[in-house]
C-alpha positions in Angstrom: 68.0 30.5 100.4 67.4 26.8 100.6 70.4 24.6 101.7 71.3 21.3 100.9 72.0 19.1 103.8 73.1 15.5 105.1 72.0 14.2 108.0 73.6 10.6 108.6 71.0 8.6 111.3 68.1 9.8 110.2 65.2 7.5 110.5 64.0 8.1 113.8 65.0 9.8 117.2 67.0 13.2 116.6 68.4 12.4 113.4 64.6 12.9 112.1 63.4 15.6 113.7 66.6 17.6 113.1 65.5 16.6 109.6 62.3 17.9 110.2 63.5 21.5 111.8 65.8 22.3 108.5 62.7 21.0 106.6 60.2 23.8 108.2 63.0 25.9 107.1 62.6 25.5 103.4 66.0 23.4 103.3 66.7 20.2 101.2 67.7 16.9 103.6 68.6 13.9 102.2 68.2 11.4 105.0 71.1 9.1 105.7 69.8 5.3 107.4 71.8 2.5 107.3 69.4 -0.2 107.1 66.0 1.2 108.0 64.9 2.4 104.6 60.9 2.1 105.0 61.3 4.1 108.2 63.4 6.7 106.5 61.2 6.8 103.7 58.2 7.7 106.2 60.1 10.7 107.8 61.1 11.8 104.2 57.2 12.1 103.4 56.6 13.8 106.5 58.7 16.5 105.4 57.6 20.0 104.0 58.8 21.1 100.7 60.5 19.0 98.3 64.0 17.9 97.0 64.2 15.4 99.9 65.6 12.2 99.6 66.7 8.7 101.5 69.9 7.3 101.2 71.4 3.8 102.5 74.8 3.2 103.4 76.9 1.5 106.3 78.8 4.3 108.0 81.3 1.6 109.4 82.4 0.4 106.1 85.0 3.2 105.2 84.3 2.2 101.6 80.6 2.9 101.2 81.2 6.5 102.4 82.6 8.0 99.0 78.8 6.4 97.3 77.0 8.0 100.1 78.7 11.6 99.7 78.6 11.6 96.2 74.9 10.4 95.8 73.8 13.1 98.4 75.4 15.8 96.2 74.3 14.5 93.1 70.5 14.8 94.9 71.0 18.3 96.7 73.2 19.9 94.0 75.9 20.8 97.0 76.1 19.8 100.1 76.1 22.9 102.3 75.6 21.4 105.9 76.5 18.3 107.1 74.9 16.6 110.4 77.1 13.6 112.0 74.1 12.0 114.1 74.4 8.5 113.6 75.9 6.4 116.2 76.0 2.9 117.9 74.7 3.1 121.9 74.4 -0.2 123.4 74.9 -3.6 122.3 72.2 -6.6 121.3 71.7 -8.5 124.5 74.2 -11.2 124.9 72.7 -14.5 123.8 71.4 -16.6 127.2 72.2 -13.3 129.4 69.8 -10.2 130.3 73.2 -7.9 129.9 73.3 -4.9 127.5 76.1 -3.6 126.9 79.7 -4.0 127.2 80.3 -3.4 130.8 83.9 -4.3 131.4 83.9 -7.2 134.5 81.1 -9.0 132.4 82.2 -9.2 129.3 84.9 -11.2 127.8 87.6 -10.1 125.5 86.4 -11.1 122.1 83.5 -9.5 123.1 85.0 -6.4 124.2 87.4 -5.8 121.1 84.7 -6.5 118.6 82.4 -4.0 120.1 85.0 -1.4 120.4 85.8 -1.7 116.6 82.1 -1.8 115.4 81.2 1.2 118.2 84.6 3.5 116.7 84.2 2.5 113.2 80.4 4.1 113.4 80.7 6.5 116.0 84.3 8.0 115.6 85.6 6.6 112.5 83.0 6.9 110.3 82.1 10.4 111.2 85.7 11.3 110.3 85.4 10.0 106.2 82.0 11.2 106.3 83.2 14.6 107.1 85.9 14.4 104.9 84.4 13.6 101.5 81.4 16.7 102.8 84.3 19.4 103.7 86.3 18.3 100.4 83.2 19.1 98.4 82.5 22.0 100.2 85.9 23.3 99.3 85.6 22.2 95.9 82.2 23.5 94.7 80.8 27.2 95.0 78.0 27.7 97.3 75.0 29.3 95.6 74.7 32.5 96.0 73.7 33.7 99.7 74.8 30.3 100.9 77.4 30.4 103.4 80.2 27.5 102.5 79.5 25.1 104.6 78.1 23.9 108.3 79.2 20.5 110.2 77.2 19.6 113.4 78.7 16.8 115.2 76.0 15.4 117.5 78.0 13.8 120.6 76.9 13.2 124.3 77.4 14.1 127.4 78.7 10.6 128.4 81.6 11.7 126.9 82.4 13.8 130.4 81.0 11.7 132.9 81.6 8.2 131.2 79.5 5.7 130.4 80.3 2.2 132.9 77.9 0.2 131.0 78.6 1.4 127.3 82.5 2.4 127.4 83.6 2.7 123.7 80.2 5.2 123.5 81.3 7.1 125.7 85.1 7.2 124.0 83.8 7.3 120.8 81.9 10.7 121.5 84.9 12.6 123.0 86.7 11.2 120.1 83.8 13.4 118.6 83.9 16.2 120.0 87.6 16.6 120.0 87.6 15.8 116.4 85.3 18.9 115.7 87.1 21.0 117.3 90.4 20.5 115.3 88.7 20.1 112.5 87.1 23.7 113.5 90.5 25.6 113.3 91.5 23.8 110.2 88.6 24.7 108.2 87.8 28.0 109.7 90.1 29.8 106.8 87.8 28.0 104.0 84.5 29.5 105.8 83.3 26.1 107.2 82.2 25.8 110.7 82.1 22.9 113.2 80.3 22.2 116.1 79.5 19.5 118.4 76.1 19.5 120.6 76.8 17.0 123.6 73.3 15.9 124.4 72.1 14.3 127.7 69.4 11.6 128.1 66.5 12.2 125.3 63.3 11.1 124.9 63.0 8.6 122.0 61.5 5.4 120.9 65.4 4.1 121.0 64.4 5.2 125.1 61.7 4.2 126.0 61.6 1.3 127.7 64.2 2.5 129.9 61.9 5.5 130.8 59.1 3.5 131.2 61.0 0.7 133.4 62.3 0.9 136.9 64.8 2.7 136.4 62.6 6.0 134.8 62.3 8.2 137.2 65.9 8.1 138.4 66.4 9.2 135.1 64.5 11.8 135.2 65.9 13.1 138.3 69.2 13.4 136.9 67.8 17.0 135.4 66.8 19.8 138.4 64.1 19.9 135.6 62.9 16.4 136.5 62.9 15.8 132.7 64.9 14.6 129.6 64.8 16.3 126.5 62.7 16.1 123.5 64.2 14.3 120.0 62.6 18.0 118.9 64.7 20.2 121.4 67.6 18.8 120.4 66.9 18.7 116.9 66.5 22.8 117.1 69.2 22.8 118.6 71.4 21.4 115.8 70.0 23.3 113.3 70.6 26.7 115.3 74.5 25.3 115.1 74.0 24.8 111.5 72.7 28.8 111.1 75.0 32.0 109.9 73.8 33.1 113.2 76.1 30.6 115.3 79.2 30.9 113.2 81.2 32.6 116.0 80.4 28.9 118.1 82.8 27.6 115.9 84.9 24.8 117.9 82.0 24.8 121.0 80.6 21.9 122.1 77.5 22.8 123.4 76.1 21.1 126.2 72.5 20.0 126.0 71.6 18.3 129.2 69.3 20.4 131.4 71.7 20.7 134.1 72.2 17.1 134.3 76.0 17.2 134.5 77.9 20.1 134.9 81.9 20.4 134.7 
């Protein structure tokens, strides 16, 4: 039975080819982007079937979110799984300086507040009301027939156990994630929703790849006993076997996806 789903982040990177792996499946995506709308709109025409759609809205304005939800629904008739995938991760460069980033001996304090409220108010915050307006209409609308009553995928990172030096509020704002989802888990459980978090490590996207192509590449690499990162594709499997009846029992795991990069 075909499913109706959100996926917030999703012009490029993961949030597309998680897009693409629900897709194949014979679900309905509506593709959430914030400003990226032509790039969006190519990954919607990439898709199989039909019933897709592209949607525009700034995650960290806690007003836009209501619009977003709504128009989704409106598109897919019920939203039955929800994907939590977009996030800040670094910082413009700083204007004269080769810093990215928000690193905390470099970086002065309007700087650091500012990106601390823009990085939660995305990454934590905006996840949260996103999540909210989804469940509430999962509660409130029946499920078509065969359709479970609802999924919630929160995509997170690994950085959110070993820390991030260079990108600190990223690295909060995911275990702010994850912990979310799991309380969020137990609360919904009784209604028949499920949450999970997926807490990727370093992936291979065009976001990436000048780091993996610079100096700095191969150390990256190494970080995996596989001498790899992952594929946008890998993880993007990943999240929808999390979204699937078959995973409801993973309710309240975060699963770690890092290829044995960090263990704990």
């Amino acid at each position: 039975m075909s499913r109706g789903v959100l996926i917030t982040g999703a012009s490029r990177g993961v949030g597309a080819a998680a897009a693409r792996a629900f897709a194949d499946a014979g679900d309905r995506v509506v593709l959430h982007c914030r400003g990226a709308v032509d790039r969006a709109e190519e990954v919607r025409a990439g898709l199989p079937g039909e019933g897709h759609a592209v949607i525009a809205a700034d995650l960290g304005d806690a007003a836009a979110i209501p619009s977003l939800v709504a128009e989704s629904a409106a598109e897919l008739g019920r939203i039955d799984v929800l994907v939590n995938n977009a996030a800040m991760f670094v910082d413009e460069p700083v204007a004269g300086s080769r810093r990215v980033g928000h690193p905390l001996a470099e970086t002065s304090y309007e700087e650091w507040v500012a990106t601390w409220r823009r990085t939660l108010a995305v990454n934590l915050e905006g996840a949260a009301h996103v999540t909210w307006c989804v469940a509430r209409q999962m509660l409130d609308k029946e499920p078509a027939q065969g359709v479970r009553r609802g999924a919630i995928v929160n995509v997170g990172s690994r950085g959110a156990y070993r820390g991030e030096p260079d990108v600190p509020a990223y690295g909060a704002s995911k275990a702010g994630l994850h912990s979310l989802g799991q309380s969020l888990a137990a609360s919904l459980a009784p209604h028949d929703i499920t949450v999970t978090s997926i807490a990727p490590g370093f992936i291979a996207t065009d976001m990436t790849e000048t780091f993996l192509a610079g100096p700095g590449g191969d150390a990256i690499r190494a970080q995996s006993p596989f001498g790899r990162v992952a594929t946008a594709e890998e993880v993007g499997n990943a999240i929808y076997w999390l979204a699937s009846a078959e995973a409801n029992w993973a309710s309240g795991a975060v699963l770690d996806f890092n290829g044995a990069s960090y263990l704990h």
